[in-house]
N, C-alpha and C positions, 0 to 999 in steps of 0.2 A: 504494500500500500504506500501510498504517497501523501504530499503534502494536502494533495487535494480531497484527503478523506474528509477533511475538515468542511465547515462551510464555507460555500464561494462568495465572493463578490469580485468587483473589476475595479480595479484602480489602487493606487496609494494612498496616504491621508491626504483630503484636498483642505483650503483653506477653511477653516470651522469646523471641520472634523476631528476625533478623537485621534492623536497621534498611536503608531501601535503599539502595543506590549509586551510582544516578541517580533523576533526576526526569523526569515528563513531563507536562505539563499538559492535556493530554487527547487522545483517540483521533482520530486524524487527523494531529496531528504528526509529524515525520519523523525528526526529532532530539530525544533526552535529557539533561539538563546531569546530569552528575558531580557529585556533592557530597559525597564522601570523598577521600582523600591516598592516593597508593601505587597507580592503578590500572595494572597492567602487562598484556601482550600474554598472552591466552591465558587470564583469568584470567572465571569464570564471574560475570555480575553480576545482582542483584537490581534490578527498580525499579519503582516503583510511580505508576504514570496516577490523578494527583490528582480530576479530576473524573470519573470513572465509578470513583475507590474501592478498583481495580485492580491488582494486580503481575503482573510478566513478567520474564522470565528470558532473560539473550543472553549469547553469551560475545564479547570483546573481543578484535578483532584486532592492537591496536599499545597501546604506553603512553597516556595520555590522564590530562591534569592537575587537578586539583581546577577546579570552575568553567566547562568547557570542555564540548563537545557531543560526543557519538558518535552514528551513525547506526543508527536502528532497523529500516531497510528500505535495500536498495539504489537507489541512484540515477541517472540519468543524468547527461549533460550536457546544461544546459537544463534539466533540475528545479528546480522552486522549492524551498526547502528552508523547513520548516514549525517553525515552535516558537513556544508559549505560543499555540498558533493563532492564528498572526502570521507574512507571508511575509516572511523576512529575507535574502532572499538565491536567486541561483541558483547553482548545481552548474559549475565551471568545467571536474574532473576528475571522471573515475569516481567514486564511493563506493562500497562494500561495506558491508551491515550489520556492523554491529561495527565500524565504523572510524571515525578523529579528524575532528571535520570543523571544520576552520580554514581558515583567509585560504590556504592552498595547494589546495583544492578546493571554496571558495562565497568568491563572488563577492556581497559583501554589500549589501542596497540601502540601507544607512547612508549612503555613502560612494561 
Protein backbone atom coordinates (compact mmCIF):
# COMPACT_ATOMS: atom_id res chain seq x y z
CA UNK A 1 0.00 0.00 0.00
CA UNK A 2 0.91 3.53 -0.60
CA UNK A 3 0.69 6.91 0.60
CA UNK A 4 -2.49 7.04 -1.12
CA UNK A 5 -4.23 4.80 1.33
CA UNK A 6 -4.85 7.71 3.20
CA UNK A 7 -7.60 10.35 2.20
CA UNK A 8 -7.14 12.32 -1.20
CA UNK A 9 -7.37 15.75 -1.91
CA UNK A 10 -5.36 18.00 -4.64
CA UNK A 11 -3.04 20.60 -3.89
CA UNK A 12 -0.61 21.95 -1.13
CA UNK A 13 -1.68 24.34 1.61
CA UNK A 14 -3.10 27.33 -0.38
CA UNK A 15 -3.29 30.74 1.25
CA UNK A 16 -5.97 30.29 4.58
CA UNK A 17 -5.49 26.84 4.69
CA UNK A 18 -4.22 24.65 7.55
CA UNK A 19 -0.48 24.23 6.93
CA UNK A 20 0.28 20.22 7.00
CA UNK A 21 1.30 18.19 9.84
CA UNK A 22 3.32 15.70 8.37
CA UNK A 23 5.37 15.29 5.30
CA UNK A 24 5.62 12.78 2.74
CA UNK A 25 7.95 12.79 -0.18
CA UNK A 26 6.13 10.84 -2.54
CA UNK A 27 3.46 8.03 -3.31
CA UNK A 28 4.83 4.86 -2.53
CA UNK A 29 6.26 5.71 0.96
CA UNK A 30 5.03 4.07 3.85
CA UNK A 31 5.95 6.53 6.47
CA UNK A 32 5.36 10.41 7.03
CA UNK A 33 7.71 12.71 9.27
CA UNK A 34 5.79 15.13 11.73
CA UNK A 35 6.64 18.54 11.59
CA UNK A 36 4.57 20.38 14.08
CA UNK A 37 4.76 20.16 18.24
CA UNK A 38 1.76 18.60 20.22
CA UNK A 39 0.74 15.66 18.03
CA UNK A 40 -1.52 13.52 20.43
CA UNK A 41 -3.47 10.05 20.04
CA UNK A 42 -6.67 10.50 18.21
CA UNK A 43 -6.15 13.76 16.86
CA UNK A 44 -7.05 14.13 12.86
CA UNK A 45 -3.96 15.17 10.68
CA UNK A 46 -3.26 16.85 7.43
CA UNK A 47 -0.38 16.04 5.02
CA UNK A 48 0.69 16.66 2.16
CA UNK A 49 2.84 14.15 -0.69
CA UNK A 50 5.50 16.67 -1.85
CA UNK A 51 6.00 15.23 -5.40
CA UNK A 52 2.67 14.50 -6.81
CA UNK A 53 1.47 18.05 -5.16
CA UNK A 54 -0.87 16.19 -2.97
CA UNK A 55 -2.67 16.16 0.65
CA UNK A 56 -4.25 13.40 2.78
CA UNK A 57 -5.96 13.17 5.76
CA UNK A 58 -5.31 10.17 8.63
CA UNK A 59 -6.01 10.25 12.17
CA UNK A 60 -3.31 9.24 14.61
CA UNK A 61 -3.36 6.43 16.94
CA UNK A 62 -0.68 7.29 19.83
CA UNK A 63 1.36 10.79 20.76
CA UNK A 64 4.10 11.04 18.12
CA UNK A 65 6.96 13.94 18.42
CA UNK A 66 7.91 16.70 16.34
CA UNK A 67 10.57 15.04 13.62
CA UNK A 68 9.55 11.54 14.10
CA UNK A 69 7.58 9.06 11.42
CA UNK A 70 3.90 7.75 11.79
CA UNK A 71 2.61 5.14 9.59
CA UNK A 72 0.57 5.76 6.42
CA UNK A 73 -0.58 2.15 5.72
CA UNK A 74 -0.32 -0.97 7.87
CA UNK A 75 2.48 -3.02 8.17
CA UNK A 76 3.84 -6.24 8.66
CA UNK A 77 6.72 -7.98 10.10
CA UNK A 78 9.26 -8.02 7.48
CA UNK A 79 8.11 -4.99 5.62
CA UNK A 80 10.42 -2.66 4.51
CA UNK A 81 9.54 0.60 5.62
CA UNK A 82 9.80 3.39 2.94
CA UNK A 83 10.58 7.03 3.35
CA UNK A 84 11.98 9.85 1.16
CA UNK A 85 11.63 6.79 -1.34
CA UNK A 86 14.58 5.22 0.49
CA UNK A 87 14.28 1.73 2.38
CA UNK A 88 15.34 2.58 5.85
CA UNK A 89 14.56 -0.12 7.64
CA UNK A 90 12.29 -3.39 8.38
CA UNK A 91 9.08 -3.76 10.53
CA UNK A 92 10.28 -5.77 13.78
CA UNK A 93 6.41 -5.36 15.33
CA UNK A 94 3.10 -4.89 13.91
CA UNK A 95 2.35 -1.29 12.73
CA UNK A 96 -1.09 0.06 12.29
CA UNK A 97 -1.71 3.05 10.02
CA UNK A 98 -1.67 5.94 12.24
CA UNK A 99 0.87 4.62 14.50
CA UNK A 100 4.61 5.97 15.90
CA UNK A 101 7.13 4.10 14.17
CA UNK A 102 10.43 4.15 16.02
CA UNK A 103 13.56 1.83 17.14
CA UNK A 104 10.42 -0.24 19.12
CA UNK A 105 8.94 -1.44 15.71
CA UNK A 106 11.79 -0.82 12.54
CA UNK A 107 14.51 -2.32 12.71
CA UNK A 108 16.64 0.21 10.96
CA UNK A 109 19.26 -0.56 8.07
CA UNK A 110 21.46 2.53 9.42
CA UNK A 111 22.60 0.50 12.13
Amino acid sequence: MTAQSATQQTGSAKPGQKAPDFLVHEDGDSVGVIVIEGIEAGAELTGWIMREDRTVTMKVLGDIPIGHKVALTDLAVGDSVIKYGVNIGKVVATIKKGEYVHVHNLKTRRW
